[in-house]
C-alpha positions as CSV (number, residue, x, y, z in Angstrom):
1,X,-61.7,63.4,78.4
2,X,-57.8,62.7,78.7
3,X,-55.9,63.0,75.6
4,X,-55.5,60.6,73.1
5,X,-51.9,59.1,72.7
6,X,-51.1,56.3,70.3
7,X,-48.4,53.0,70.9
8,X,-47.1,51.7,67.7
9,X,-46.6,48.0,68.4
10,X,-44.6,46.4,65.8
11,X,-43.8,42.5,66.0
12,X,-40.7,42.6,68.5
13,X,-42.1,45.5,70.3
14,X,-41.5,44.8,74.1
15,X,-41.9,48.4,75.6
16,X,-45.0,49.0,74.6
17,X,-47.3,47.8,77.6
18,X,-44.6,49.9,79.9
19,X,-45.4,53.5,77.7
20,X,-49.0,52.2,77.8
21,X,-49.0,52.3,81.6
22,X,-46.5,55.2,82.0
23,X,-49.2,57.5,79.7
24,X,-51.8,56.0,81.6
25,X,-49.8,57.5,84.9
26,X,-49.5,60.7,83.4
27,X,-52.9,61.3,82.9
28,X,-53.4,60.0,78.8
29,X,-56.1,57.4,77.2
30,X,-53.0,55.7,75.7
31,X,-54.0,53.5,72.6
32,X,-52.3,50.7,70.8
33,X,-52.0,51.3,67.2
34,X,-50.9,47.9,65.2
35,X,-47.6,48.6,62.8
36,X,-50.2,46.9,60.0
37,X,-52.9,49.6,60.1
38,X,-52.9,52.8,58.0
39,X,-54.1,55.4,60.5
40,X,-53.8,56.7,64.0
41,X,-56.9,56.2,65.2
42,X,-57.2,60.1,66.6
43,X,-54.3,60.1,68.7
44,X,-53.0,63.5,69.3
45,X,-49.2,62.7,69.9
46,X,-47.6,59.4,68.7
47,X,-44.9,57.0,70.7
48,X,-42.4,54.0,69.2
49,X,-41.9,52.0,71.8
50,X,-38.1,50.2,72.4
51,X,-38.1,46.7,71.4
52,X,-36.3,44.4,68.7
53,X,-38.9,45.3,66.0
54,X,-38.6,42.7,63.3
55,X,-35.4,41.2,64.9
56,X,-33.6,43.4,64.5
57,X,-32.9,42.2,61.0
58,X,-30.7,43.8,58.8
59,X,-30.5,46.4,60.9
60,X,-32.4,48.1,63.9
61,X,-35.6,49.9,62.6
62,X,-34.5,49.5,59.1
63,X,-38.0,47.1,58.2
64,X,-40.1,49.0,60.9
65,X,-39.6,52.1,58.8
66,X,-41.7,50.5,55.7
67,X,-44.6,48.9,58.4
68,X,-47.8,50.2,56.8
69,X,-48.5,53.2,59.9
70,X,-44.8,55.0,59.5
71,X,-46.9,56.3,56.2
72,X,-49.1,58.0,58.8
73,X,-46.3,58.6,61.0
74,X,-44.6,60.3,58.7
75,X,-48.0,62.4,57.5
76,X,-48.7,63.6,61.0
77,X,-45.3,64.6,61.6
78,X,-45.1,67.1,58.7
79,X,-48.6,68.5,59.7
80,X,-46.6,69.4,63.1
81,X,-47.8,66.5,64.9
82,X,-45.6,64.9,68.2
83,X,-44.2,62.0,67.6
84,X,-41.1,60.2,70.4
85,X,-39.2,57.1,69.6
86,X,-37.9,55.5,72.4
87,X,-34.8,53.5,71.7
88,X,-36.4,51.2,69.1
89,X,-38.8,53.5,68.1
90,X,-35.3,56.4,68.1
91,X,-34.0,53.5,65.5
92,X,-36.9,53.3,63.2
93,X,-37.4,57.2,63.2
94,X,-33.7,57.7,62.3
95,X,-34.2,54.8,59.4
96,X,-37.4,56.7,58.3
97,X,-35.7,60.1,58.1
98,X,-37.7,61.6,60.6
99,X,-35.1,62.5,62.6
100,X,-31.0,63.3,62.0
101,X,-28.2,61.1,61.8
102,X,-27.8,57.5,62.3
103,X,-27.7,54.8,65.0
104,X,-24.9,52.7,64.8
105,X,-23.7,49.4,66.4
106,X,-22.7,50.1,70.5
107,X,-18.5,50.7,70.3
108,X,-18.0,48.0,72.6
109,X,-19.4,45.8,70.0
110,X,-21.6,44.2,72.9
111,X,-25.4,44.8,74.2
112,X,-25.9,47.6,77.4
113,X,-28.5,46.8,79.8
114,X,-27.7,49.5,82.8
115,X,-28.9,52.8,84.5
116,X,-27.3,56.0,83.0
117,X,-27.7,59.7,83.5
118,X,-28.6,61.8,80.7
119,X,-29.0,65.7,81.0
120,X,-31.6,67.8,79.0
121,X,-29.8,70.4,77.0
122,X,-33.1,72.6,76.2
123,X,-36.5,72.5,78.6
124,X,-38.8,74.6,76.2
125,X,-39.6,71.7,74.2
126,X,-42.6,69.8,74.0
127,X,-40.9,66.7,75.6
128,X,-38.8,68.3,78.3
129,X,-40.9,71.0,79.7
130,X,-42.6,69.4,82.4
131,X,-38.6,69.1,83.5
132,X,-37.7,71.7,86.6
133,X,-33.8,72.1,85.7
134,X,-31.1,70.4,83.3
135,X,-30.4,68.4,86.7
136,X,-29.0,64.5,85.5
137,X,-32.1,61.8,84.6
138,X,-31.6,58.4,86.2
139,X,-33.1,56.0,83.4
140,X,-31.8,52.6,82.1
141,X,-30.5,52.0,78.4
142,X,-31.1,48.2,76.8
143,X,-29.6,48.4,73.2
144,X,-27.0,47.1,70.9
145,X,-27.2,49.6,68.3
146,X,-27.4,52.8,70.0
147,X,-24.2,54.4,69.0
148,X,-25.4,58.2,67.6
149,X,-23.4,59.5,64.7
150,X,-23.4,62.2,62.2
151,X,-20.8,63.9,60.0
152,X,-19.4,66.6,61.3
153,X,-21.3,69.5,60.1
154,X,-24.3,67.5,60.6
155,X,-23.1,67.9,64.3
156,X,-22.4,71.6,64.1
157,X,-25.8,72.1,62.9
158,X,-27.2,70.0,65.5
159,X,-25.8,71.7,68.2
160,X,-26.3,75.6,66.4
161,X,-29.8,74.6,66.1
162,X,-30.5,73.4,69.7
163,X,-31.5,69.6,68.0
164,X,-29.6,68.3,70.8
165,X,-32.1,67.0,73.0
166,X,-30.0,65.1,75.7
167,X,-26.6,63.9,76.7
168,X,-25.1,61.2,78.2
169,X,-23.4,62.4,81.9
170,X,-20.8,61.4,84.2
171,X,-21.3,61.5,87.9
172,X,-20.2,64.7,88.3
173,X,-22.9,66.2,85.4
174,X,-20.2,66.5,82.7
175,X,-20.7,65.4,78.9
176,X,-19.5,61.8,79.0
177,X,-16.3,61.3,75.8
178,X,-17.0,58.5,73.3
179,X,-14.8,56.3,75.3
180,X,-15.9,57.1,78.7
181,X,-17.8,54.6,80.5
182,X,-20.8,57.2,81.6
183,X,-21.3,57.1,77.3
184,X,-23.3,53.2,77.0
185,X,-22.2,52.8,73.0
186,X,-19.5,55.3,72.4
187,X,-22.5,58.2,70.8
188,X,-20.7,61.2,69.2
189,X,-20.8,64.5,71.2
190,X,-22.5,62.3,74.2
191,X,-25.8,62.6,72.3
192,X,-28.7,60.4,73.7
193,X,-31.2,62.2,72.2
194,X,-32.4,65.0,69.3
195,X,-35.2,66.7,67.5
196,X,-36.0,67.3,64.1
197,X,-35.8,70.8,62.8
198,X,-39.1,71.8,63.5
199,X,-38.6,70.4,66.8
200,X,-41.7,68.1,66.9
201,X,-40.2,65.0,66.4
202,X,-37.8,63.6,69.1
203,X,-35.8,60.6,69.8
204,X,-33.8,59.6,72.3
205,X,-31.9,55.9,73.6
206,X,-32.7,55.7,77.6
207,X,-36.1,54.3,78.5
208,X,-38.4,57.0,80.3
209,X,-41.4,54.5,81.0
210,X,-38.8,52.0,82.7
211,X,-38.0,55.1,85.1
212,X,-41.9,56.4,85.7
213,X,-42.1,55.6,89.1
214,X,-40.4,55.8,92.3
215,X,-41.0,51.7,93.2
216,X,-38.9,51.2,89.5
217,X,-35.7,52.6,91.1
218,X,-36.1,55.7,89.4
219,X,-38.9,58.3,88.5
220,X,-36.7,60.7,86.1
221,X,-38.6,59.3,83.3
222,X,-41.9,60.8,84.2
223,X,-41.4,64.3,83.8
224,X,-40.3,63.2,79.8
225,X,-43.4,61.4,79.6
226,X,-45.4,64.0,81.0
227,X,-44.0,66.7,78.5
228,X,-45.7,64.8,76.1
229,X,-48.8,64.3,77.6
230,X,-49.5,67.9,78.7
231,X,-47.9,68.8,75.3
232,X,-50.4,66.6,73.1
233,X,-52.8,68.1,75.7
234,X,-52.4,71.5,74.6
235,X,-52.5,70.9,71.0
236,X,-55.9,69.1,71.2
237,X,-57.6,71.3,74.3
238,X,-57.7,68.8,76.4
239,X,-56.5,69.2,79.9
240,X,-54.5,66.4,81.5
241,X,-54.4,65.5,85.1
242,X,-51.6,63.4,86.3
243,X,-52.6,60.3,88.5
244,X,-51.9,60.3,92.2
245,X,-48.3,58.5,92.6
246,X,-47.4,59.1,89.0
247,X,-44.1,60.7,90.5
């Protein structure tokens, strides 16, 4: 049996059918899990999808974080369990405390929609091992609110504590500065992704499903997706074949 992976959906979810399908690629029984239910129905590894959950109101992620499931989000997460947010999902786990510092409004003040290239910093995690080098990722950003910050120290820690997941990259594979155009929203440090301490909890901005296949313009995304999966895999014994074409 493939492994279990849940989808939250909240209302103002638009990404979800796209992890759906890229789990599906990479070999998962993915399952939608409503933001009004109080369990995960079994899944072994947990996704927040990108979207505009709730509007956007207030501020991105900052309702989702109360929906009903975070509660068993959050549970599964300190018994060790994976969870990713995806740029949405990134904002509500930042809201929820579930992973550091915050997600602020882009620099330019105005919404990116484009193709960036973000480089892994670590590949011995459980969402980047499936990775074969710290080559640059080709996968799009669609956000208004994706500026990361953290204090300072919060940064030093981040970065003594391998937290830093990924980085935003010029052409030439170099950290992109806050006001460099190969940085989407002006993040701190280039940082388009991090982990909690434990290292089981990840977020990150750029959209991996939107870059799971070839016929998307990219498929960079897949081996993030398939981290998880095999990852997930692992924890539950279940062995995960990938699809044919799920490259």
């Amino acid at each position: 049996m493939p492994v279990r992976i849940g989808v939250v959906v909240f209302p103002g979810s638009n990404c979800d059918r796209d992890t759906l399908y890229a789990l599906e690629l990479a070999g998962a029984e993915p399952v939608a899990l409503w933001h009004e239910q109080g369990s995960l129905d079994g899944a072994a590894a947990v996704v927040l999808p990108g979207g505009f959950a709730y509007g956007d109101y207030l501020r991105a992620g900052a309702i989702a974080r109360f929906s009903p499931i975070m509660r068993a989000v959050a549970d599964f997460a300190a018994a060790d369990g994976l969870v990713l947010g995806i740029c949405n999902g990134f904002q509500v786990l930042a809201e929820a405390g579930l992973v550091p510092g915050a997600l602020l409004r882009n620099a330019s003040l105005r919404f990116a929609g484009r193709d960036v290239a973000i480089v892994p910093e670590r590949l011995d995690t459980p969402f980047t091992h499936a990775l074969d080098s710290n080559r640059p990722l080709r996968m799009p950003v669609a956000h208004g609110e994706g500026c990361y910050y953290a204090d300072e120290a919060t940064l030093d820690a981040l970065e003594r504590d391998g937290q830093v997941l990924f980085r935003y990259v010029d052409a030439d594979g170099v950290p992109a500065g806050s006001d460099e155009p190969a940085n989407p929203n002006g993040s701190l440090r280039a940082i388009a992704g991090v982990l909690n301490a434990a290292g089981n909890v990840a977020g990150l901005m750029p959209h991996p499903e939107r870059a799971a296949e070839a016929i998307l313009g990219s498929a960079d995304g897949m081996g993030i997706i398939r981290s998880l999966v095999e990852s997930a895999g692992r924890a539950a014994g279940v062995r995960t074949p990938v699809k044919v074409g799920a490259s």
